[in-house]
C-alpha positions in Angstrom: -123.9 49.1 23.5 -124.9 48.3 20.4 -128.3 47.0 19.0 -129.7 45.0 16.4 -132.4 48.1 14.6 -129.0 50.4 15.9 -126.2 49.2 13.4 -122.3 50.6 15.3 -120.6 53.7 12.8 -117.4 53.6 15.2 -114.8 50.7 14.3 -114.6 48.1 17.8 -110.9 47.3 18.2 -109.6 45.0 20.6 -105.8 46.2 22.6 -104.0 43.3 24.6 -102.6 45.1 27.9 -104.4 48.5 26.2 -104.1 49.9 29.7 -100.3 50.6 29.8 -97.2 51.2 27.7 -97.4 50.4 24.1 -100.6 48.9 24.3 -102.0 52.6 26.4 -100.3 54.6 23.7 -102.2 52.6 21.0 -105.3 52.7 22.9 -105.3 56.6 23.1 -104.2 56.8 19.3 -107.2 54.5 18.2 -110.0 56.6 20.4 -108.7 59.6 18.7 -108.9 58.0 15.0 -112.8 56.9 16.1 -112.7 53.9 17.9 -114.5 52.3 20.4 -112.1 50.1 22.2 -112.0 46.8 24.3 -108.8 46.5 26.6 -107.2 44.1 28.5 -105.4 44.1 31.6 -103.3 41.4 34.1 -102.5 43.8 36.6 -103.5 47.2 38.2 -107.1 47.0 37.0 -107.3 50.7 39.0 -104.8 52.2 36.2 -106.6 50.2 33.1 -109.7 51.5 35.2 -107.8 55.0 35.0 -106.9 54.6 31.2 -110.4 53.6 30.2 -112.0 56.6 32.4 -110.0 59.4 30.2 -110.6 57.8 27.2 -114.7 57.5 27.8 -114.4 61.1 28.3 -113.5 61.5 24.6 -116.6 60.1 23.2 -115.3 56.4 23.2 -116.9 53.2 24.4 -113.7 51.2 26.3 -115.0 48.1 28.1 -111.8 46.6 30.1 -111.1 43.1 30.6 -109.7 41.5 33.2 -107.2 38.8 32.0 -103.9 36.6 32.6 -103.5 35.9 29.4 -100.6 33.0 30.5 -103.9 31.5 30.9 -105.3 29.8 28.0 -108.9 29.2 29.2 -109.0 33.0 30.3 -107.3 34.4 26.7 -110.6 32.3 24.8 -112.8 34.4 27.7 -111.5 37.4 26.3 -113.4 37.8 22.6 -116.4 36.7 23.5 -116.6 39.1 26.5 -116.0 42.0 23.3 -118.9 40.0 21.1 -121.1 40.3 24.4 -120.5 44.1 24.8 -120.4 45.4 21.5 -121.8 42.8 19.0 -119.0 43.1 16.7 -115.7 44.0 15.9 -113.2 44.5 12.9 -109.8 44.8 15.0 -107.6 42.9 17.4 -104.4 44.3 18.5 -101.9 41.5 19.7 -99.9 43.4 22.2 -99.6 42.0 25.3 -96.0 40.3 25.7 -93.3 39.5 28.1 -89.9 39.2 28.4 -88.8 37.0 31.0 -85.3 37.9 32.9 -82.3 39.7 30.9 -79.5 37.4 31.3 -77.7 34.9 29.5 -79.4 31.4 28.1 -77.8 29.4 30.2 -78.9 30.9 33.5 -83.0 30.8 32.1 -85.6 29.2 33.7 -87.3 27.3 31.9 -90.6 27.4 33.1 -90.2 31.5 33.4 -90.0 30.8 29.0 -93.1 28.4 29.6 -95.2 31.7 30.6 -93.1 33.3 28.0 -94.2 31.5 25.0 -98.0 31.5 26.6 -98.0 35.5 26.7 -96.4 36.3 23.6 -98.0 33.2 21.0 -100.7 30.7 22.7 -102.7 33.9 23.8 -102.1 35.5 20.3 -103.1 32.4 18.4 -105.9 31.8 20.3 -107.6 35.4 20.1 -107.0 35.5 16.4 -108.4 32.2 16.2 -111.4 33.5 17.3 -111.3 36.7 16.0 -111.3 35.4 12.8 -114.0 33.0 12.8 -115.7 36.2 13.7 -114.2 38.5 11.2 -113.8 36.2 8.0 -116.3 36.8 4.9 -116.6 33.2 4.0 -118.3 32.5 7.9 -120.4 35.4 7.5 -118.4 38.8 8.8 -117.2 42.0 7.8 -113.9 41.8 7.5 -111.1 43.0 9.7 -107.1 43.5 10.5 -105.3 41.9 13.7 -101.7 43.9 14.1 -99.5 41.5 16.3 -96.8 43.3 18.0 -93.6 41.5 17.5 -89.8 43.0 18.3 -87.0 43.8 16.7 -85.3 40.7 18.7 -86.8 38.1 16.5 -84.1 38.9 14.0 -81.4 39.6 16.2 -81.8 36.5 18.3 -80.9 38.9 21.5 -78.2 37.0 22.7 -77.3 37.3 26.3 -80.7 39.1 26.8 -83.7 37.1 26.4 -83.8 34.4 23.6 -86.9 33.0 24.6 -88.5 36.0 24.1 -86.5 36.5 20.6 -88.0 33.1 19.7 -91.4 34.1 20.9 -91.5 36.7 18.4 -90.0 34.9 15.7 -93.4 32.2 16.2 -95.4 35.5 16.2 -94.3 36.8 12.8 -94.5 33.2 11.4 -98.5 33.4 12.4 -98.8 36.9 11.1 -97.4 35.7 7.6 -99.6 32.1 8.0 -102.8 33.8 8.9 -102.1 36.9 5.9 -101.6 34.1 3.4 -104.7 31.9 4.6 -107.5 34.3 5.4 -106.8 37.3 3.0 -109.3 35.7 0.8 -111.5 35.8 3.1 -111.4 39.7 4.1 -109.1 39.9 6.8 -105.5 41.2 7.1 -102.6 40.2 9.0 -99.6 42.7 9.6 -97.5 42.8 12.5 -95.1 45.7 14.1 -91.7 45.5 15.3 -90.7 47.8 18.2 -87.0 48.2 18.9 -86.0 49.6 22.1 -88.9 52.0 23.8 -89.4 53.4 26.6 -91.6 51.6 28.6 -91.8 49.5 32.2 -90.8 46.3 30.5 -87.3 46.8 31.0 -87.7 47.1 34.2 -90.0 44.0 35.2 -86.9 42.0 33.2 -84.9 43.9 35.6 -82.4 46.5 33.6 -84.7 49.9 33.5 -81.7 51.6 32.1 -82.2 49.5 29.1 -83.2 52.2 26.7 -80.1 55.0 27.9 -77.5 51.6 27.6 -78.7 50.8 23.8 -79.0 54.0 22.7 -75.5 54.5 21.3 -75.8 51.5 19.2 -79.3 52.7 18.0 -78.8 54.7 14.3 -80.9 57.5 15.4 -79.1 57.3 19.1 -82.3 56.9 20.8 -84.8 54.7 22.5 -88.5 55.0 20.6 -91.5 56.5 22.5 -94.9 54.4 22.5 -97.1 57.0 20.7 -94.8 56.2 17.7 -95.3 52.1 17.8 -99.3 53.3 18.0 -98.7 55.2 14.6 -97.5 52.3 13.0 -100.5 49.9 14.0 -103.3 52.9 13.8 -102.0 52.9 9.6 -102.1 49.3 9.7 -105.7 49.0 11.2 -106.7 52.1 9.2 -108.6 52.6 5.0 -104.7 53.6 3.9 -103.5 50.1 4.8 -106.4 48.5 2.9 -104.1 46.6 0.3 -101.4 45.8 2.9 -101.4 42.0 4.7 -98.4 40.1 5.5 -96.1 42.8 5.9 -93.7 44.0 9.2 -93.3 47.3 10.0 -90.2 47.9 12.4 -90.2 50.7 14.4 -86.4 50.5 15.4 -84.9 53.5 14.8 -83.0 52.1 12.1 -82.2 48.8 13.6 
């Protein structure tokens, strides 16, 4: 930790569900670019516990969180935990999403998209809320860059899949291009990245883990994406080669 005569040399950057996934893939790409890292977890603390461990052993501070971010009043405990651990930080990672049930609109339960749209854009928008009051020049910081991590299905509308989830995104990139607009005066950028199919559990928790084989075929490149290639997308986003860059959307989507 951090001290006042003891200024930090190692960007802080805080990972939404950094313990798995995407978010674990990011995680590990950020500690090997030289940063400390705060993650957050839902679920199976003893895996983010796990995550964190290995990553420590490479020279990095991790502090984990434990948060239900379908929560609002524990998504606002979530950055001042980081401030109260490291001080400061330049980076927040809006990863943590869900998808609710594949299936087809008229079959969704509607307070399943509730927890939906609480996930994937009232726990965004509050964190950045607060991590820019933080980050922003004019209110005294350094500067910074939030990546929020959108999908491919907010242009695509996924039908028969998971519209809610389609429209969650949609909101997400909407705040991305709001907050790049409104605070890039003030020293902080907004990007997001769009992941197309990957391999990850989510499929399976919306219950189709064959997800990535079935789309496939469709996909121009005729394959699913792998996590560490989302992270290499939001490590250029959060990193000095990015520095003129706000506002934009990277898809990772193998051509989708």
């Amino acid at each position: 930790m951090s001290t006042e005569n003891e200024p930090r040399r190692r960007p802080v950057t805080v990972v939404t569900g950094g313990g798995r996934g995407i978010g674990r893939a990011i995680s590990e790409r950020l500690v090997a670019d030289g940063h400390d890292l705060a993650i957050t977890y839902r679920e199976r603390g003893a895996d983010a516990e796990a995550v964190a461990e290995a990553l420590r052993a490479s020279g990095a501070d991790v502090l984990v969180i434990a948060a239900d971010l379908g929560d609002a009043g524990q998504a606002a405990s979530v950055i001042p935990a980081v401030l109260g651990h490291f001080g400061s930080f330049t980076g927040l990672v809006n990863n943590a999403g869900i998808t609710g049930r594949i299936g087809g609109f008229l079959e969704l339960d509607t307070e399943e998209s509730r927890t939906v749209f609480a996930v994937n854009d009232l726990a965004p928008l509050i964190m950045s809320q607060q991590a820019i009051a933080h980050m922003a020049t004019n209110r005294g910081g350094a500067g910074g860059s939030i990546v929020n991590i959108s999908s491919g299905a907010a242009t695509t509308g996924a039908p028969d899949t998971y519209v809610p989830y389609a429209m969650s995104k949609a909101a997400l990139d909407a705040m991305t291009l709001g907050l790049a607009k409104e605070f890039g005066p003030y020293g902080v950028r907004v990007n997001t990245v769009s992941p197309g199919t990957t391999h990850t559990e989510i499929h399976a928790s919306a219950g189709r883990p064959n997800a990535p084989a079935e789309r496939a075929p469709r996909i121009p490149m005729r394959r699913a994406g792998q996590p560490d290639e989302v992270a290499g997308a939001v490590a250029f986003l959060l990193g000095p080669d990015a520095s003129y860059i706000s506002g934009a959307n990277i898809r990772v989507a193998g051509g989708n």
